[in-house]
N, CA, C and O of each residue as an XYZ file, in Angstrom:
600
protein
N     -63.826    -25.698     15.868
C     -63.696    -24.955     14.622
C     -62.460    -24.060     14.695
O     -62.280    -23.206     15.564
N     -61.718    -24.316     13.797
C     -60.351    -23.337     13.695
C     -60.705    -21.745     13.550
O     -61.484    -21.302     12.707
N     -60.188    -21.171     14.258
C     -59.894    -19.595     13.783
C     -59.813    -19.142     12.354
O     -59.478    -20.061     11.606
N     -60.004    -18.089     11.810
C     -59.305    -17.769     10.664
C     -58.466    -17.267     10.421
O     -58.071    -17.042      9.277
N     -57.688    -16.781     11.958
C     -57.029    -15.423     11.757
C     -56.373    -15.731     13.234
O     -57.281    -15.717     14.065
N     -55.268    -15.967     13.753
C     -54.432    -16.319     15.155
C     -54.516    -15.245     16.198
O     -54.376    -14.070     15.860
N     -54.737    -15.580     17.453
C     -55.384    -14.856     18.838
C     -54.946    -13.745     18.824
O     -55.768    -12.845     18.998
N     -53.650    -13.408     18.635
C     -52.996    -12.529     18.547
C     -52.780    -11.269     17.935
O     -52.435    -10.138     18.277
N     -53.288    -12.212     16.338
C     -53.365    -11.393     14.705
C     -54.061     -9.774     15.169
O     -55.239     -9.923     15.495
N     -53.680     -8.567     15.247
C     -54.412     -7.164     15.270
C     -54.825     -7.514     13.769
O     -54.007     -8.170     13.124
N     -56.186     -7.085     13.067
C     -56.143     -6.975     11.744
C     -56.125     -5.517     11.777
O     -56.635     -4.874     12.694
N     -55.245     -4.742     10.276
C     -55.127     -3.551     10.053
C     -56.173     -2.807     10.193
O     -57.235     -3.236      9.742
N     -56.140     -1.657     10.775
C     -57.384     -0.385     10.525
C     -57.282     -0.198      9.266
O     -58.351      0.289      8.899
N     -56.624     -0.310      8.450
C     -56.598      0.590      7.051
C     -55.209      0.214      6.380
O     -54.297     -0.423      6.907
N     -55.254      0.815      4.945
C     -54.541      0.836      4.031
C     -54.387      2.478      3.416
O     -55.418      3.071      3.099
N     -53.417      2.965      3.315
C     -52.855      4.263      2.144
C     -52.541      3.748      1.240
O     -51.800      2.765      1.250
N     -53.113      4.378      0.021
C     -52.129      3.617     -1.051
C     -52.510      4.609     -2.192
O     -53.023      4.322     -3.273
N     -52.154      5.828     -1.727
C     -52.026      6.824     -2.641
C     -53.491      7.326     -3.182
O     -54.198      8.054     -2.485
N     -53.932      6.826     -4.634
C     -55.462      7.202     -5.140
C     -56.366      6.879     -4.321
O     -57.405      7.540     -4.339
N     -56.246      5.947     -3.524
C     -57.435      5.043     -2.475
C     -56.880      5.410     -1.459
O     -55.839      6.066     -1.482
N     -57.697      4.922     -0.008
C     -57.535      3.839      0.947
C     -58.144      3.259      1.467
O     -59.276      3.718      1.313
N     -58.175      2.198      2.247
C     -59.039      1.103      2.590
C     -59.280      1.229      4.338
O     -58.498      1.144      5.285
N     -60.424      1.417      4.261
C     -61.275      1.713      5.688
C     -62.127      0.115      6.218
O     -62.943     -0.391      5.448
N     -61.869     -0.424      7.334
C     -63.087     -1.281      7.457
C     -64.945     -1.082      6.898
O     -65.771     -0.182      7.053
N     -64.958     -1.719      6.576
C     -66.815     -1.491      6.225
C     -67.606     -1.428      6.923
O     -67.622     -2.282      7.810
N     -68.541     -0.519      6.899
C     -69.901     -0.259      7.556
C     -70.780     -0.326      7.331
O     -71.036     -0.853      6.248
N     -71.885      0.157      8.182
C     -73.253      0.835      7.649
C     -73.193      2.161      7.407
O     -74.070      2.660      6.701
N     -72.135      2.982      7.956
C     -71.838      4.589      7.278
C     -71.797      4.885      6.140
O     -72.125      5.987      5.700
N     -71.303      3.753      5.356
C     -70.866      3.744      4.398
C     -72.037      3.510      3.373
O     -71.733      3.746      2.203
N     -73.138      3.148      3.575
C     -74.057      2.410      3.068
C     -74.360      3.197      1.312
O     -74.296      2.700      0.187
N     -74.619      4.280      1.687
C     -75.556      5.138      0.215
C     -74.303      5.447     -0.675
O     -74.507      5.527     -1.886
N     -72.826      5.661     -0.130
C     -72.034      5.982     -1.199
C     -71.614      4.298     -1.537
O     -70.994      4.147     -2.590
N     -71.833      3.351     -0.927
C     -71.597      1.649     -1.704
C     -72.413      1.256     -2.282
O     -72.212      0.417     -3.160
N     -73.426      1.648     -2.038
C     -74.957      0.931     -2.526
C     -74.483      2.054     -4.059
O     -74.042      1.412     -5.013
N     -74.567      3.429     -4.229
C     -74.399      4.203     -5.378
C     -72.655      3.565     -6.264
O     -72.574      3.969     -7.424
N     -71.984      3.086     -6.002
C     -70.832      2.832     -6.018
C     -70.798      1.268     -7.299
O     -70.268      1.178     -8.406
N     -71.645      0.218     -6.458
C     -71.853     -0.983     -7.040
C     -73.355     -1.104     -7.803
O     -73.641     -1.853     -8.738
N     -74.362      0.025     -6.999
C     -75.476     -0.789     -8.491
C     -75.303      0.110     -9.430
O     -76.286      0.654     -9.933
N     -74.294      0.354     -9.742
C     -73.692      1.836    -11.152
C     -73.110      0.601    -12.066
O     -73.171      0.593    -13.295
N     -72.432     -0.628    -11.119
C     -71.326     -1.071    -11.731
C     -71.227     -2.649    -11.751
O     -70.210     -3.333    -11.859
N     -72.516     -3.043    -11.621
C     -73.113     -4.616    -11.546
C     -72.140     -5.285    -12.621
O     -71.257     -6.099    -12.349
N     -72.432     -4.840    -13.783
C     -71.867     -5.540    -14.684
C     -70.491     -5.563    -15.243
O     -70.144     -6.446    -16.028
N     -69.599     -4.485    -14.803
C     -68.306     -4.136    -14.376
C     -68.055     -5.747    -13.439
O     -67.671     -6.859    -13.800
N     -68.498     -5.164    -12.083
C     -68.201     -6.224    -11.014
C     -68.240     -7.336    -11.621
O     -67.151     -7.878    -11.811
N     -69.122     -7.826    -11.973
C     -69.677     -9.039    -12.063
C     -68.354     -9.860    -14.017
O     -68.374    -10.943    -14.603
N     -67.638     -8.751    -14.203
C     -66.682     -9.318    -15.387
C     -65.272     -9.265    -14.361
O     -64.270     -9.761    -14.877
N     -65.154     -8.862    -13.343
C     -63.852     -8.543    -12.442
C     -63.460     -9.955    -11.891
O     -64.171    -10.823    -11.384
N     -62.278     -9.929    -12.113
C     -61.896    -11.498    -12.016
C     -62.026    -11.957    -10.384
O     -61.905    -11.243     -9.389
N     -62.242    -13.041    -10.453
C     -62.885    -13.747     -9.049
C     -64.368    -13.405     -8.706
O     -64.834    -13.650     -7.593
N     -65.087    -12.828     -9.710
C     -66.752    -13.175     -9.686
C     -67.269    -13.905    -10.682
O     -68.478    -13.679    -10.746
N     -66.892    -14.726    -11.544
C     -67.578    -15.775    -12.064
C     -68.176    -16.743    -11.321
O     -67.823    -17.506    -10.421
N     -69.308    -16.488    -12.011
C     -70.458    -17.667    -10.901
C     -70.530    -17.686     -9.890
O     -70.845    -18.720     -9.302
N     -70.179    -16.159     -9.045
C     -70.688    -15.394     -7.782
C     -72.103    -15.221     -7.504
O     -72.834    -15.701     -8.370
N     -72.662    -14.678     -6.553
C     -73.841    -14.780     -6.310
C     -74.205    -13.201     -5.787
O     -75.260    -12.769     -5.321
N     -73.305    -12.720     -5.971
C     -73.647    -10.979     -5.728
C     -72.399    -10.605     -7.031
O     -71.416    -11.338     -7.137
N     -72.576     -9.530     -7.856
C     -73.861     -8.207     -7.059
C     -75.335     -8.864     -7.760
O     -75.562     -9.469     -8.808
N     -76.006     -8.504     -6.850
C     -77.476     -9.206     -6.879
C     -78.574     -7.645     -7.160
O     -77.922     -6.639     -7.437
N     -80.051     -7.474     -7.096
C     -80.580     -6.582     -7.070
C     -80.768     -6.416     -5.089
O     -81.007     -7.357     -4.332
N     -80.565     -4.938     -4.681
C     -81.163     -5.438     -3.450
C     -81.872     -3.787     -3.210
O     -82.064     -3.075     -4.196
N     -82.267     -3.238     -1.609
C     -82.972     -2.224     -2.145
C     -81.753     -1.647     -1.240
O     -80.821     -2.411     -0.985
N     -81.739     -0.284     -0.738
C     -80.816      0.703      0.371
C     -81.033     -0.231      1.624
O     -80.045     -0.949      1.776
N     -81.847     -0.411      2.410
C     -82.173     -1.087      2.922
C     -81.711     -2.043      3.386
O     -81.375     -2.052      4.570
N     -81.532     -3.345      2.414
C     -80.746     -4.304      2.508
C     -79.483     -4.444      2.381
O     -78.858     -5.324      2.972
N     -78.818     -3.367      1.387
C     -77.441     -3.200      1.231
C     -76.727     -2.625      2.877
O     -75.628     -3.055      3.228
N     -77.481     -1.680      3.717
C     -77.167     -1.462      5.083
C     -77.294     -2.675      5.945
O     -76.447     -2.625      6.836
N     -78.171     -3.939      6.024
C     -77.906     -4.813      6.573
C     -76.799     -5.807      6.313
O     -76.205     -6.551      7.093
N     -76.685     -5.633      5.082
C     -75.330     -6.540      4.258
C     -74.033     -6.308      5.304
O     -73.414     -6.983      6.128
N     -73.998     -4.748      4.691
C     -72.797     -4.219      5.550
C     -72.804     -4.151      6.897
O     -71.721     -3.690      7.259
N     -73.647     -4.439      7.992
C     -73.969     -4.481      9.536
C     -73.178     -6.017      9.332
O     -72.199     -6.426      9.957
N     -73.743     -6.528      8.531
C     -73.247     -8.019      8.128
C     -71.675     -8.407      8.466
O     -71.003     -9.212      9.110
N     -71.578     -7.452      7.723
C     -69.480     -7.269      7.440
C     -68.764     -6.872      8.622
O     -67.959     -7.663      9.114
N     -68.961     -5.734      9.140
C     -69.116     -4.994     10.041
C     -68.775     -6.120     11.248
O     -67.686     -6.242     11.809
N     -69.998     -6.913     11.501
C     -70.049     -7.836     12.625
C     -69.241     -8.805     12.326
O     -69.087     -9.644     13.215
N     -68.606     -8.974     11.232
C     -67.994     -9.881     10.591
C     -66.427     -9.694     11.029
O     -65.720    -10.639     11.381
N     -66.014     -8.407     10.959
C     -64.873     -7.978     10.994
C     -64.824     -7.822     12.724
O     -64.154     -8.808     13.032
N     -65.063     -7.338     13.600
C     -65.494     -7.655     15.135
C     -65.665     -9.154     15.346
O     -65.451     -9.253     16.554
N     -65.791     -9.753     15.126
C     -66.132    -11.291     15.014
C     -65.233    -12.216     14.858
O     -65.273    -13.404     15.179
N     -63.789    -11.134     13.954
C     -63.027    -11.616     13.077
C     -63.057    -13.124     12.570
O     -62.263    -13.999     12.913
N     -64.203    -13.273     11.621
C     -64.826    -14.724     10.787
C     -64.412    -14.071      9.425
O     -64.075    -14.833      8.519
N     -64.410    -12.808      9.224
C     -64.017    -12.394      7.702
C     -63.885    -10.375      7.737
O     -64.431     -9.603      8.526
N     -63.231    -10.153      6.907
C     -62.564     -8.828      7.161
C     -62.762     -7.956      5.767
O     -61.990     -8.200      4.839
N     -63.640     -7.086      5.628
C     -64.230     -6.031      4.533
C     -63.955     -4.630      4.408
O     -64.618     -3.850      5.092
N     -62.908     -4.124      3.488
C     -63.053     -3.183      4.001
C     -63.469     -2.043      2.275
O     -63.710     -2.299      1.095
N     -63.387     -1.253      2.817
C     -64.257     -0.282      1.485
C     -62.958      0.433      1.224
O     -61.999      0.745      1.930
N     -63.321      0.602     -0.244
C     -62.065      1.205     -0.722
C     -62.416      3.131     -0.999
O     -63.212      3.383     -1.905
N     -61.902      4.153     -0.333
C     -62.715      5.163     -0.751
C     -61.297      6.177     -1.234
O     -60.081      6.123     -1.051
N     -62.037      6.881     -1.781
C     -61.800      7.722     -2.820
C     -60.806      8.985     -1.639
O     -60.750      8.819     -0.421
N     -60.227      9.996     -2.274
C     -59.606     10.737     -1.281
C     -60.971     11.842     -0.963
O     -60.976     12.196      0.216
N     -61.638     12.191     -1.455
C     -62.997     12.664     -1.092
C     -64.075     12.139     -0.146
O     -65.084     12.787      0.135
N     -63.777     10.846      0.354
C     -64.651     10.038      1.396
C     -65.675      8.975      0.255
O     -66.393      8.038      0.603
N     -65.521      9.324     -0.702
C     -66.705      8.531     -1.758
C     -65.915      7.030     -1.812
O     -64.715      6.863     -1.592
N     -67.060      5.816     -2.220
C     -66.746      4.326     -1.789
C     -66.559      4.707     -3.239
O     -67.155      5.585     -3.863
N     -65.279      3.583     -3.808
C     -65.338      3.157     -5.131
C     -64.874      2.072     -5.182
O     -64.017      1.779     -6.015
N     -65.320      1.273     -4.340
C     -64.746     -0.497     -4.071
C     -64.651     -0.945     -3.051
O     -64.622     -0.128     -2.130
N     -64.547     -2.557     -2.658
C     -64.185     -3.488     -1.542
C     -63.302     -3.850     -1.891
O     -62.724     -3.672     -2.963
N     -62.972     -4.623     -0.727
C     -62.014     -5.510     -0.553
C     -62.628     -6.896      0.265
O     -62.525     -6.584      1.452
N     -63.056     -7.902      0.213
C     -63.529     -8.506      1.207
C     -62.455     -9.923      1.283
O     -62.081    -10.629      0.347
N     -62.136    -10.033      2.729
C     -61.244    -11.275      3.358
C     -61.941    -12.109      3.874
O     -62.371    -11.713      4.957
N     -62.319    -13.273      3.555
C     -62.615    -14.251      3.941
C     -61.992    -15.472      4.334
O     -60.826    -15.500      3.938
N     -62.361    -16.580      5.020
C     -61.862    -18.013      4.841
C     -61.899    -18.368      3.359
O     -62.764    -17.996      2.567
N     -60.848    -19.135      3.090
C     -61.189    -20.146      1.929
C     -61.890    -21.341      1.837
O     -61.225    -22.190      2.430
N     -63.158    -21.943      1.274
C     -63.866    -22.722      1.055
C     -62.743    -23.785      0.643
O     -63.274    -24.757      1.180
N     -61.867    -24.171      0.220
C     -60.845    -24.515      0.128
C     -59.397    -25.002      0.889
O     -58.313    -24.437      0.740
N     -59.651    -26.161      1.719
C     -58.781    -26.701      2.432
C     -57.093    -26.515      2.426
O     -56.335    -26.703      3.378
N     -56.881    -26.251      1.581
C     -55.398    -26.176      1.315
C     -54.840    -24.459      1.032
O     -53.731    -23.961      0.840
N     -56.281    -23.892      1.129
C     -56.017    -22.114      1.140
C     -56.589    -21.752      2.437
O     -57.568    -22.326      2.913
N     -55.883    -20.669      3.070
C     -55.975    -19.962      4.451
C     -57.577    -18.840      3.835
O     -58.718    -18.699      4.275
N     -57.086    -18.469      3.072
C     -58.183    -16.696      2.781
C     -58.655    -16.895      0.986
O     -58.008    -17.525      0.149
N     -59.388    -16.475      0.862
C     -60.420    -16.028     -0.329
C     -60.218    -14.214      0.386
O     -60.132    -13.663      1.483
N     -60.223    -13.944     -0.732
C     -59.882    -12.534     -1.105
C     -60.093    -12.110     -2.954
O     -59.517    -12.439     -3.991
N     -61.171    -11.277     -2.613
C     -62.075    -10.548     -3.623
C     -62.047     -9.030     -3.758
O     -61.978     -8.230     -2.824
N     -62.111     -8.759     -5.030
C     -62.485     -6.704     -4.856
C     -62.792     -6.376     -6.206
O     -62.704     -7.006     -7.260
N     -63.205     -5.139     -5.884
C     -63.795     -4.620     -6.901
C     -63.754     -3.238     -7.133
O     -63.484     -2.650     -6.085
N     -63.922     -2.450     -8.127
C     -63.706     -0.977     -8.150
C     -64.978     -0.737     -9.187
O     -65.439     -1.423    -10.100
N     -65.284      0.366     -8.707
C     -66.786      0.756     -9.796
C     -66.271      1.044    -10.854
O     -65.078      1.349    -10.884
N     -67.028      1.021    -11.971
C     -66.979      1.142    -13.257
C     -65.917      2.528    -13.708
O     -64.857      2.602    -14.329
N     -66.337      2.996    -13.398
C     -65.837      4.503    -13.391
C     -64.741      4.373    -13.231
O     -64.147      4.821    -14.212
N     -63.732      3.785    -12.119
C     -62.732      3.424    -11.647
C     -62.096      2.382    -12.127
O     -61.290      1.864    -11.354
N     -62.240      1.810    -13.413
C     -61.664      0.595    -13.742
C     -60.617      0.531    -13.862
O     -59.975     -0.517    -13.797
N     -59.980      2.099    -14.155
C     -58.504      2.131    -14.172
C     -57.336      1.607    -13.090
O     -56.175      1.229    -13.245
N     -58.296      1.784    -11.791
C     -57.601      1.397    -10.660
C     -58.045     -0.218     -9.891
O     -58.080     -0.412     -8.676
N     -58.352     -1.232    -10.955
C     -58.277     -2.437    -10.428
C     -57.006     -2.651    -10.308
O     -56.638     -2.620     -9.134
N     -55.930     -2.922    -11.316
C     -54.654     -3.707    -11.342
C     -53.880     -2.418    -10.086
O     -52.870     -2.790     -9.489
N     -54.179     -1.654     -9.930
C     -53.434     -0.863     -9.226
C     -53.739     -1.503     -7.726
O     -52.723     -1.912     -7.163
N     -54.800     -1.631     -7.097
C     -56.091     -2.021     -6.113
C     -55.334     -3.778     -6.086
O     -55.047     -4.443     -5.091
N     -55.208     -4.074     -7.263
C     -54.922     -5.617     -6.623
C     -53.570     -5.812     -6.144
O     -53.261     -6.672     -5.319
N     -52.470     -4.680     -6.889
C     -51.237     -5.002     -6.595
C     -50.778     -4.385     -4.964
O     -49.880     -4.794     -4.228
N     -51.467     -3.600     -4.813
C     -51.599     -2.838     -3.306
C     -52.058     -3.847     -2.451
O     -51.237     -3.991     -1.546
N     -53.256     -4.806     -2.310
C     -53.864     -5.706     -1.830
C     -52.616     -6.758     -1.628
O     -51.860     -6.981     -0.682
N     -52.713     -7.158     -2.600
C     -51.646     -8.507     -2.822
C     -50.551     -8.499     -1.899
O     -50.209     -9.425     -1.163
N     -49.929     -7.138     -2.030
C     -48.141     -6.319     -0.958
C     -49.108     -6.531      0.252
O     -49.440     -7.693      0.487
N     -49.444     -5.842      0.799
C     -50.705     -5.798      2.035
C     -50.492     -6.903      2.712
O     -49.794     -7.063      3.714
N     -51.464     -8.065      1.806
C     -51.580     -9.242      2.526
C     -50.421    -10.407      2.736
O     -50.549    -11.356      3.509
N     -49.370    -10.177      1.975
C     -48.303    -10.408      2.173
C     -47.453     -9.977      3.438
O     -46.878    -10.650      4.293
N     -47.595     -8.469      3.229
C     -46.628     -7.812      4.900
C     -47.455     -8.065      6.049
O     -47.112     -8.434      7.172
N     -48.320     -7.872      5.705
C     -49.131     -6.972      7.523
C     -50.251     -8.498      7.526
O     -50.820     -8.461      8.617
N     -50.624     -9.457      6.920
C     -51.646    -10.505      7.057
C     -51.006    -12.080      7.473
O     -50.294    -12.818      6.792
N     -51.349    -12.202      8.340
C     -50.596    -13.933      8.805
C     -51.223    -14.776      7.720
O     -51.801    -15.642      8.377
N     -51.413    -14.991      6.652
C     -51.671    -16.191      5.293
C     -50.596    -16.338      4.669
O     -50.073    -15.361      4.133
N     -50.047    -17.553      4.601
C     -49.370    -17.935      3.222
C     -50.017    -18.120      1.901
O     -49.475    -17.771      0.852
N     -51.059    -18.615      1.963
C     -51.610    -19.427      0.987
C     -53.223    -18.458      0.800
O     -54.066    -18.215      1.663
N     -53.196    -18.102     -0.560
C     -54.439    -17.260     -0.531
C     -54.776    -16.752     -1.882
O     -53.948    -16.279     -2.659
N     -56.509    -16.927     -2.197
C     -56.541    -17.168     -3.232
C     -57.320    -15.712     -3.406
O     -58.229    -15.225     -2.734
N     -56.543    -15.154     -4.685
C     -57.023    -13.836     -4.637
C     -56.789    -13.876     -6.441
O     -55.641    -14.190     -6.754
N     -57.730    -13.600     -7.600
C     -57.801    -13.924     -8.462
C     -56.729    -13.272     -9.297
O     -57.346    -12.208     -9.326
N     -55.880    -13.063     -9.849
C     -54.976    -12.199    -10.269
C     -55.531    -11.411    -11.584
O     -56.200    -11.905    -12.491
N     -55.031     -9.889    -11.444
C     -55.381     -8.987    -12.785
C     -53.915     -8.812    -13.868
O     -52.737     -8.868    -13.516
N     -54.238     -8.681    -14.680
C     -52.837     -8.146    -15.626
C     -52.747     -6.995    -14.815
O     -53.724     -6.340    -14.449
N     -51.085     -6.652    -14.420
C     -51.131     -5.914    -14.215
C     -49.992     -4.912    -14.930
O     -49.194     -4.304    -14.217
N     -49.976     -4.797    -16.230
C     -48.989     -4.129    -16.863
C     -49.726     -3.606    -18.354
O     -49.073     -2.957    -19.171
């Protein structure tokens, strides 16, 4: 089974990017993500690259902390790379999640989201992402849904 990510690849601790930045994901994180996304189900769920997704789903605190143990082990594992987008106050107001692409001819699937509240800062969030995975990410090829961003 191929790698997703080359022996070598460090993946970033983080992102600055002014209103945000992007922290790997946890279980620390759990009650300000879990408050973050079931505010904003239906936000998420219109954010481009979740059509006919399978989250955000109902789940309880509980399960949303195993999700993220999920990620967490995921990113240590390096099989896929999550990181939370937080606020300059420490508060979550989005992911970022890196995955493989289901998709042979794409390296990464790459998804995110910003809570409702925050909608202002998707196109901002994707164009930061996009530079990101371009400089600092070994993918050429990567499917990350595009926002208007003007």
């Amino acid at each position: 089974m191929p790698t997703f990510v080359p022996e070598a690849f460090v993946p970033p601790a983080g992102l600055d990017a002014g209103a945000f930045r992007l922290r790997p994901l946890g279980p620390e994180h759990n009650e300000s993500d879990y408050a973050a996304w079931t505010a904003s189900i239906d936000h998420i769920r219109a954010t481009p690259g979740y059509d006919g997704a399978s989250w955000p789903h109902p789940m309880t605190l509980d399960e949303n902390r195993r999700d993220l143990q999920q990620h967490a082990d995921d990113f240590v594992a390096r099989r896929g790379f999550t990181y939370t987008v937080l606020a300059s106050d420490g508060t979550v107001i989005g992911c970022v999640y890196i995955y493989p692409s289901p998709d042979p001819d794409l390296e990464a699937r790459v998804r995110s989201w910003v809570r409702a509240q925050d909608a202002r800062l998707d196109p901002v969030l994707y164009v930061a992402v996009r530079d990101w995975l371009r400089d600092a990410w070994p993918f050429e090829r990567v499917d990350y849904a595009p926002r208007p961003t003007s």
